[in-house]
C-alpha positions as CSV (number, residue, x, y, z in Angstrom):
1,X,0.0,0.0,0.0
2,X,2.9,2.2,0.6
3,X,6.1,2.6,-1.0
4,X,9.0,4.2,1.1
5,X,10.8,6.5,-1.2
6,X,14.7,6.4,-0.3
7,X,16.6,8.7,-1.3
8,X,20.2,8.8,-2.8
9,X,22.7,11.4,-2.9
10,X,22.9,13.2,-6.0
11,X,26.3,13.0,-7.7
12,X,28.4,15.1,-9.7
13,X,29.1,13.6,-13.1
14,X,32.9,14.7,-14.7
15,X,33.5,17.1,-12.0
16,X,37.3,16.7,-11.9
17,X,37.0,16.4,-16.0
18,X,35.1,19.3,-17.1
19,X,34.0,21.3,-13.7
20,X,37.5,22.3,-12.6
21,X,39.6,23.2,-15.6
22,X,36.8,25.9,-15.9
23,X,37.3,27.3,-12.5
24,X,38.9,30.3,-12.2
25,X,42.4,30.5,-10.0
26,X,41.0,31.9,-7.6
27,X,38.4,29.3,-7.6
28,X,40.3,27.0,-7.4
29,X,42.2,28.3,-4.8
30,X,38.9,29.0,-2.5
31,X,37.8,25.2,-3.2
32,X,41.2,23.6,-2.5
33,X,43.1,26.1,-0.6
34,X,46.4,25.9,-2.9
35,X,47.0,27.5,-6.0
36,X,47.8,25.3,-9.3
37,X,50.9,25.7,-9.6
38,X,51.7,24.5,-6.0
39,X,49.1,21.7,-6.6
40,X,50.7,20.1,-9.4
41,X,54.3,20.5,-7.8
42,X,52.7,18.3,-5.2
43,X,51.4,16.2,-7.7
44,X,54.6,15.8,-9.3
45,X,56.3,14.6,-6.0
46,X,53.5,12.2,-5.2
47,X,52.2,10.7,-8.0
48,X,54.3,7.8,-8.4
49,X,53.0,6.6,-4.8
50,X,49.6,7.1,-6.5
51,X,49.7,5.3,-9.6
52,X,48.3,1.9,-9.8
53,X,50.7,-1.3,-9.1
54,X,50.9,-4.0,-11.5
55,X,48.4,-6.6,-11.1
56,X,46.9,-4.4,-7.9
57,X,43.4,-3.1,-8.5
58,X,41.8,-0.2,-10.6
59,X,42.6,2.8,-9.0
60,X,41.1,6.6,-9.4
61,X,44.3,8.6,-11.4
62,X,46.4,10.5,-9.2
63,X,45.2,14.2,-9.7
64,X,41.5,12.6,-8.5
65,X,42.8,11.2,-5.4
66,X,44.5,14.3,-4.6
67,X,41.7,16.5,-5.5
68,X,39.3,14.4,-3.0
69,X,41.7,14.5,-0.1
70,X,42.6,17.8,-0.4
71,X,39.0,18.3,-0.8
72,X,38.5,16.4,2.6
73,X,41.3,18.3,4.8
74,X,39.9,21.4,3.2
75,X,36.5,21.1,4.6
76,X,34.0,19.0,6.7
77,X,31.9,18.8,4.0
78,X,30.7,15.3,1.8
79,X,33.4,14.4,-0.7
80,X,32.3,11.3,-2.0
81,X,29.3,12.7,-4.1
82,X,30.6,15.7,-5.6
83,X,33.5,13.7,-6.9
84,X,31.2,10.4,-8.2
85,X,33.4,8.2,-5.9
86,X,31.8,5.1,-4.1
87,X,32.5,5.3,0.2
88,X,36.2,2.7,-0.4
89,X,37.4,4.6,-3.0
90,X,37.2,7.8,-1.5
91,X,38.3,6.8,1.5
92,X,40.9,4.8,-0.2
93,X,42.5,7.9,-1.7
94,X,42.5,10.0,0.9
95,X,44.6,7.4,2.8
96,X,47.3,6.9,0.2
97,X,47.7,10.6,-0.4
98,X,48.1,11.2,3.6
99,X,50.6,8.3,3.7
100,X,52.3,9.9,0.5
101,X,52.6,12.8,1.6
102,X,53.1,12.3,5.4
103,X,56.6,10.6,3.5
104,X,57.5,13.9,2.9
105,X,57.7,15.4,5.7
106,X,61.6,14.4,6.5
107,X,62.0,17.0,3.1
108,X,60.0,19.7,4.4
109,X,59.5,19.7,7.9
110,X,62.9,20.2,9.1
111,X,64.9,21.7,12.1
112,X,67.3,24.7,10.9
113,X,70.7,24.4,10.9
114,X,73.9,26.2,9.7
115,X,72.3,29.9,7.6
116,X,69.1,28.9,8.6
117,X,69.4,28.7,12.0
118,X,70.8,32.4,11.8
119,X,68.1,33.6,9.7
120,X,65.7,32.1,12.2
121,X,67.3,33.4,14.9
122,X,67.2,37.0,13.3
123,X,63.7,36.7,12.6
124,X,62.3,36.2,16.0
125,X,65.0,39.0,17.5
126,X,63.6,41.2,14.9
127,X,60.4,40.6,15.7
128,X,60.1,40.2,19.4
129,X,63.4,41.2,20.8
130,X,64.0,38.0,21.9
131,X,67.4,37.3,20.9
132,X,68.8,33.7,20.0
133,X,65.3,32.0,19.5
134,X,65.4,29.0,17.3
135,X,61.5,28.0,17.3
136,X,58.4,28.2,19.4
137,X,56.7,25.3,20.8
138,X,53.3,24.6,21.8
139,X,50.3,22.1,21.4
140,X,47.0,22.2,20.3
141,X,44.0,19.7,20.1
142,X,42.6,18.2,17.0
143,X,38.5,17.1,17.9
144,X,38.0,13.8,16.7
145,X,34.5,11.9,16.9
146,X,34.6,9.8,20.3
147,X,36.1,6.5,18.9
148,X,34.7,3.0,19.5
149,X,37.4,1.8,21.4
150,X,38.4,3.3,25.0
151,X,36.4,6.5,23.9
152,X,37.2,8.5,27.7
153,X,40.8,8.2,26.8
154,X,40.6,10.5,23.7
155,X,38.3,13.2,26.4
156,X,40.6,16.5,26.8
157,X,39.8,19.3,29.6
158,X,37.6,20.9,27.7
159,X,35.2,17.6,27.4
160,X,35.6,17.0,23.5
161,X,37.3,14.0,22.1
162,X,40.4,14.9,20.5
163,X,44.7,13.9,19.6
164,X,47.0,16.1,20.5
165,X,49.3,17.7,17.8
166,X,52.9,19.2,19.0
167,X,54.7,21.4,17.3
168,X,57.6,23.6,16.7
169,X,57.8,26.5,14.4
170,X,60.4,29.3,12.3
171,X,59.7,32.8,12.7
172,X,58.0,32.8,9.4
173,X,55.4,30.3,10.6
174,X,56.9,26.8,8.6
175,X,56.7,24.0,10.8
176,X,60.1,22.6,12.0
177,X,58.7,19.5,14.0
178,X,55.6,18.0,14.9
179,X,54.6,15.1,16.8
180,X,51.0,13.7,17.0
181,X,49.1,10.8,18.0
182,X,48.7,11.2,22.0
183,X,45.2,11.4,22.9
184,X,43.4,14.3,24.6
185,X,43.4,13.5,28.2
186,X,47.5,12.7,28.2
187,X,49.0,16.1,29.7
188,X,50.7,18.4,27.5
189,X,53.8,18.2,29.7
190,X,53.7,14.4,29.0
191,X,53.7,14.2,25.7
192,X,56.7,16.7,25.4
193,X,58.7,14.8,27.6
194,X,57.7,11.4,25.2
195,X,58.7,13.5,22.1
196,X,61.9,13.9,20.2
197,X,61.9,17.9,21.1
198,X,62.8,16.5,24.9
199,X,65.8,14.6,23.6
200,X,67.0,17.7,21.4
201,X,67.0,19.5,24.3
202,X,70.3,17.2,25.3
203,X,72.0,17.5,22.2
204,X,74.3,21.0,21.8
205,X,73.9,20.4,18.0
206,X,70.7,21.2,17.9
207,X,70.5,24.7,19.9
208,X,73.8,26.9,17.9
209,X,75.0,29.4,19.4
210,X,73.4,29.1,23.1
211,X,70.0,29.5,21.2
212,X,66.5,28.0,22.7
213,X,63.0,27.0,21.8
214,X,60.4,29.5,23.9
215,X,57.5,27.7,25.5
216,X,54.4,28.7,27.6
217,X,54.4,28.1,31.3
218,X,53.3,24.4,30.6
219,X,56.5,23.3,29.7
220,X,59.8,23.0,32.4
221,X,62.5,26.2,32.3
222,X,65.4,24.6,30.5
223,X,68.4,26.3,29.2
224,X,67.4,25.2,25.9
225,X,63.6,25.9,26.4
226,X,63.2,29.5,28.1
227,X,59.2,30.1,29.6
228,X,58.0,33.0,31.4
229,X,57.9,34.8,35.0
230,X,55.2,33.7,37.3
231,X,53.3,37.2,37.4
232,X,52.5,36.9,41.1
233,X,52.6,40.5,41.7
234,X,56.0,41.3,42.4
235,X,58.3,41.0,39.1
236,X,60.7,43.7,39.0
237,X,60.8,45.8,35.8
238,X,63.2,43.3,33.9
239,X,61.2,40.5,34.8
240,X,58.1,42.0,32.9
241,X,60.0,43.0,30.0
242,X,60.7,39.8,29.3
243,X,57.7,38.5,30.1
244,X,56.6,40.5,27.3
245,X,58.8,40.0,24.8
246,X,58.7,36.4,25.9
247,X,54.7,36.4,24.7
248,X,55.3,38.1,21.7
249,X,57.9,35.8,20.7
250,X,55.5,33.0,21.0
251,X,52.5,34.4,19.3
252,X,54.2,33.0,16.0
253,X,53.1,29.2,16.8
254,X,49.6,30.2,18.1
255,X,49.2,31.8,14.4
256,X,50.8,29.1,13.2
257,X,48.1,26.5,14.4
258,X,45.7,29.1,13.4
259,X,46.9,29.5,9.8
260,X,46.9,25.6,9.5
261,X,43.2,24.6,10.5
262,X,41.9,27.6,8.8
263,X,43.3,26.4,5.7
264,X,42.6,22.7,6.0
265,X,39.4,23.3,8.4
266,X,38.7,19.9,9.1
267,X,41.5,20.3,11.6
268,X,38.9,22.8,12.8
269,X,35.8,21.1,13.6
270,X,35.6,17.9,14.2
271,X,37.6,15.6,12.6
272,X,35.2,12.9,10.6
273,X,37.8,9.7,10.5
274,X,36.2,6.6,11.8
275,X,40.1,4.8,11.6
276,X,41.5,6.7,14.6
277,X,44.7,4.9,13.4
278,X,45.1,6.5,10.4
279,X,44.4,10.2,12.0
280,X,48.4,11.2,12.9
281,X,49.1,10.2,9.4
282,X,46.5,12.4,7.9
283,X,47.3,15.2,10.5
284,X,51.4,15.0,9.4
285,X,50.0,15.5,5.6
286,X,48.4,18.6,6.3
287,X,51.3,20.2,8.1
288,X,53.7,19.2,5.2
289,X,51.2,21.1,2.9
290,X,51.2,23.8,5.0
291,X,55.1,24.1,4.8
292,X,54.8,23.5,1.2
293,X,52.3,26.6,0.7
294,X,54.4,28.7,2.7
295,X,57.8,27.6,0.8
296,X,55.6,28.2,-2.7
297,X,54.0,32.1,-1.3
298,X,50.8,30.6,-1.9
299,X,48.9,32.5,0.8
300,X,45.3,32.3,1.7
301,X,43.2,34.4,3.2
302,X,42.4,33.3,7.4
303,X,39.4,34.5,9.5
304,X,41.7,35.0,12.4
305,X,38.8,35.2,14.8
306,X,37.5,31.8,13.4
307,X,40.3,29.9,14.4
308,X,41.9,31.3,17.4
309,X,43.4,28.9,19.4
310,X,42.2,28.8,23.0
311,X,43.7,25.3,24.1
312,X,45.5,27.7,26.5
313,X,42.8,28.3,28.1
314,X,42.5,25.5,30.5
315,X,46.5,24.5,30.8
316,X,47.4,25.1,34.8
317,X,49.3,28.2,34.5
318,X,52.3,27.5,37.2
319,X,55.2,26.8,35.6
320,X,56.7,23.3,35.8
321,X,60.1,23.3,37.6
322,X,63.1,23.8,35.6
323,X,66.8,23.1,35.4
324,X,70.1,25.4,37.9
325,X,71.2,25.9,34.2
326,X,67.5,27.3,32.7
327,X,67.2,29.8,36.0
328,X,70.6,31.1,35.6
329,X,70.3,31.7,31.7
330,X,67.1,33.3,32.0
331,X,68.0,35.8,34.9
């Protein structure tokens, strides 16, 4: 007697074919936050990862695979329709593009040395008085939908499920290491102290010319990682100045983290991956392209409001105890 009408999502038919050659650059740009010419130098350095291997099964060509998973870091949106892809093929590409690219990130995710170390060092003094500062580290949550397996693990302080992302930056907001995969309710000075950063602090090589990272009040003083003053009412005028300077030193990697889920904004919301596995790989990828953007000038236009960064907010704001040798170089 009655017939239950189901309905199907409406596809695009030759959307990659005939739909986006016609877009304008800055269309293109707006839909897949790069411009074409850093797209196919991407491309270029992926595609043989992307092709198909002998006798393995039919696979989308490489410039649709990268399409849909720029497509998907770019945006919460549906994917799969507008690019006529069945659920395992799009999910399918956006996997080996994050793994292809995520193999990158020894090439352009790197911690300066030599020139560049002077330049970055240079670049923060210019622009914070801070002297000898080699990068600015900080972490920042990436909302995830509560997973299926030990879902109160992944719960950070400010209730949401979420993996934590690490990182350090240059002075001109490029990435020089990140770390990710921790889950939200591990604390932020635990996962520093389980990251590679920790063990650099060791290592003389690493920090040229007495130089340091700069780090909120989360992390321990270290002579290699200087943090600010406890304002408890009494710092004496040299204390506050760099205090000051201190914060604007570090305003970089808040921007940074802003600049990065504004431009792939499903870092933004809430990250739709139901293989919580494959998230840190996928997370990596979009930090390499970020890096690659910046190295290319390819700049795109951030509602800075939209993706401030408050993961601040609820850190406990007494500074960690440091080293004899961090007290002495800071005072």
């Amino acid at each position: 007697k009655y017939i239950k009408c189901i309905k199907h999502p409406i596809r695009l038919q030759n959307y990659v074919e005939k739909v986006i050659p016609s877009y304008t650059d800055v269309q293109f740009q707006s839909h897949f936050r790069m411009n074409r010419t850093t797209f196919h130098h991407i491309l270029h350095l992926i595609k043989p990862s992307l092709l198909r291997s002998k006798g393995g099964p039919k696979t989308l060509s490489p410039e649709k695979q990268f399409l849909i998973a720029i497509w998907k870091m770019a945006t919460p949106d549906s994917y799969r329709e507008k690019f006529n892809v069945g659920r395992s093929s799009a999910l399918r590409a956006v996997r080996r593009v994050s793994k292809a690219i995520a193999k990158l990130s020894p090439l352009f995710i790197t911690w300066p040395q030599g020139n560049r170390a002077q330049e970055v060092m240079m670049g923060f003094t210019v622009a914070s008085a801070f002297p000898r500062i080699i990068g600015a580290i900080d972490g920042t949550h990436i909302n995830i939908r509560a997973p299926h397996v030990s879902p109160e693990c992944y719960v950070n302080r400010k209730g949401h499920h979420s993996i934590q992302l690490q990182a350090v930056c240059d002075h001109e907001r490029r990435f020089i290491h990140c770390v990710t995969g921790h889950v939200g309710s591990v604390h932020d000075q635990r996962v520093f102290r389980l990251s590679e950063v920790h063990n650099y602090l060791q290592d003389p090589r690493k920090f040229p010319n007495d130089s340091h990272l700069v780090g909120d009040a989360a992390y321990s003083l270290h002579e290699n990682l200087m943090t600010p003053y406890r304002d408890n009412g009494h710092l004496t005028h040299k204390q506050k100045n760099y205090n000051f300077c201190h914060s604007s030193s570090r305003m970089v990697i808040e921007r940074t983290f802003g600049l990065l889920k504004g431009r792939f904004r499903s870092l933004l919301t809430v990250l739709d991956m139901e293989r919580v596995d494959l998230i840190p790989e996928f997370i990596i990828a979009c930090c390499v392209l970020h890096n690659i953007c910046l190295l290319h000038n390819d700049s795109f236009p951030i509602d800075t409001d939209l993706v401030q960064d408050n993961d601040d907010i609820l850190r406990n704001n007494a500074p960690t105890r440091g080293n004899n040798a961090g007290y002495t170089k800071r005072d």
